[in-house]
Each structure stands twice: as structure tokens, then as C-alpha cells.
N, C-alpha and C positions, 0 to 999 in steps of 0.2 A: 883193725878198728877204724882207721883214716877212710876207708874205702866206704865200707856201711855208711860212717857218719856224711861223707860226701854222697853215694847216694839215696841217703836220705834227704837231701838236700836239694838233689834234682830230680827227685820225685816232688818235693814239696814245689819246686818250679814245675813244674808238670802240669801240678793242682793250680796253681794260680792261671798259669795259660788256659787250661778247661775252661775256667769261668773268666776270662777276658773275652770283652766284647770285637775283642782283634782279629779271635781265633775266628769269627765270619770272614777272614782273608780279603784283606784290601789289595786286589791284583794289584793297584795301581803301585803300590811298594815294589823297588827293584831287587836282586838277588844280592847275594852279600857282594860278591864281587863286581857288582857293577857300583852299588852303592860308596863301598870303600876299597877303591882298587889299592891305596895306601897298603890297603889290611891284608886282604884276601889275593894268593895268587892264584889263578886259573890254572890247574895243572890239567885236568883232562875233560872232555865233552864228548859226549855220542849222545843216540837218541835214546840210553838207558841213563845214565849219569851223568852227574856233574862235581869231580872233586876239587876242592880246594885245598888252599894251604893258608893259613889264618895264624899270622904273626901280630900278637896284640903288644905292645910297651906299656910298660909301667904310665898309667895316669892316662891312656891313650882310650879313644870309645871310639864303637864304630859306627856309622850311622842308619838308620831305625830301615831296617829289611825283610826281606820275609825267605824261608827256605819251605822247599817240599821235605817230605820225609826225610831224614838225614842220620847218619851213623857218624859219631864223633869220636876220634883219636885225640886225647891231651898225651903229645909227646913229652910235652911240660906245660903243667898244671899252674895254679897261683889262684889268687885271691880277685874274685869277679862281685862285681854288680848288674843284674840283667835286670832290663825293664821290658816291661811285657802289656803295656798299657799307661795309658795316664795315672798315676798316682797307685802302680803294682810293679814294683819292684824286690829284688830278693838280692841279699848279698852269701857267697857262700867262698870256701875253701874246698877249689880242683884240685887232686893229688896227681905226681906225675902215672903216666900212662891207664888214668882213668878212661873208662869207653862208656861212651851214653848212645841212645838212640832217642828219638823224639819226631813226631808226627809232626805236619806241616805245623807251621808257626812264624810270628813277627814278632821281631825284639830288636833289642838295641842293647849291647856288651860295654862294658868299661872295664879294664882293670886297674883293681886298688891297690894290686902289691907293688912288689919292687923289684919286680923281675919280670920279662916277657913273656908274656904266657902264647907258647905252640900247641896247632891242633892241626890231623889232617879231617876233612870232611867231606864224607861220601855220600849224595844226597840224589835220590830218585829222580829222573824230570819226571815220572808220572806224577797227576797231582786226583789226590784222593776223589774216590766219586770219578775220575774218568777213567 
């Protein structure tokens, strides 16, 4: 049931992103790791992919990026705030070893628990349309 209600949760982040006027993609936004090198480790690059490793701390946000298509590992989960626009935000409950996928997008992560929340991310360099 943890699983459903979570994503149910990031499908409703999903919806909100469609209608963010963000999702016209502001190249000028860097990737998550160059953004918050703190956050996101670089683990691998070629000309198909780009994975990271995305250690968030309790009370910690990372600053406002944009990924291509991306396939998400929570190795551990926890309690998130994502903002997805000025004044669109969504807070939800990641269960550990939840997997999401999600089409290019810009957001900005915080999390609210009290635990660090790990993910690995496996994220296309193609970018939609090319």
C-alpha cells in the first residue's frame, strides 16, 4: 500500500510539472550536478548517459536544475518537498527502494525528514525532440 500511495504521489508531481510553465525548459538551468555538486555525485558519463548519486540530508535542498529523461533509484527514501515552479510545490512520502521515471524537467528537492534521503539517477543526454 506504501508503494501505490507514493506513487500516486508522483504521478500527481507529474501533473503538476505538465502544466508548469518551466516544462518549456530553461537551457539556461545547469544539471543537478553541476548545480549542487554538495548533493549529486558524478558517477558515470558517455554520450548515452549521465548517472548520479544524490545524497540529500535532512533539512538540506538542492538548488533549482533541470534533468533530461531520468530513471530514479531511492535506495532510501524519506519525506520530500519538490518545487516545480513559483508558487507549485508538492510534498510527498518516498518509500525505501521506490523507482520512478520522469521526462525532462526543472525542480528544486528539499528534504523534510530526518533521515538522508539516497537515490541513484540514470538520466538520458538525449533531450526530447532531438
Amino acid at each position: 500500500m506504501q508503494y501505490i500511495n507514493a506513487f500516486k504521489k508522483v504521478l500527481a508531481v507529474i501533473a503538476i510539472v505538465s502544466g508548469s510553465p518551466l516544462l518549456a525548459q530553461d537551457h539556461s538551468l545547469p544539471a543537478a550536478h553541476v548545480a549542487s555538486p554538495n548533493i549529486y555525485q558524478l558517477l558515470l558519463e558517455n554520450s548515452q548517459v549521465l548517472v548520479l548519486k544524490m545524497v540529500l540530508q535532512p533539512g538540506q535542498s538542492d538548488s533549482w536544475h533541470q534533468h533530461n529523461a531520468e530513471t530514479v533509484y531511492f535506495e532510501q527514501g524519506g519525506s520530500v518537498q519538490i518545487k516545480t515552479g513559483e508558487n507549485k510545490a508538492l510534498a510527498f512520502d518516498i518509500p525505501d527502494g521506490f523507482v520512478m521515471w520522469h521526462e525532462q524537467w526543472q525542480h528544486q528537492v528539499t528534504n523534510t525528514g530526518n533521515t538522508p534521503i539516497t537515490a541513484i539517477i540514470v538520466e538520458s543526454k538525449s533531450v526530447k525532440g532531438e
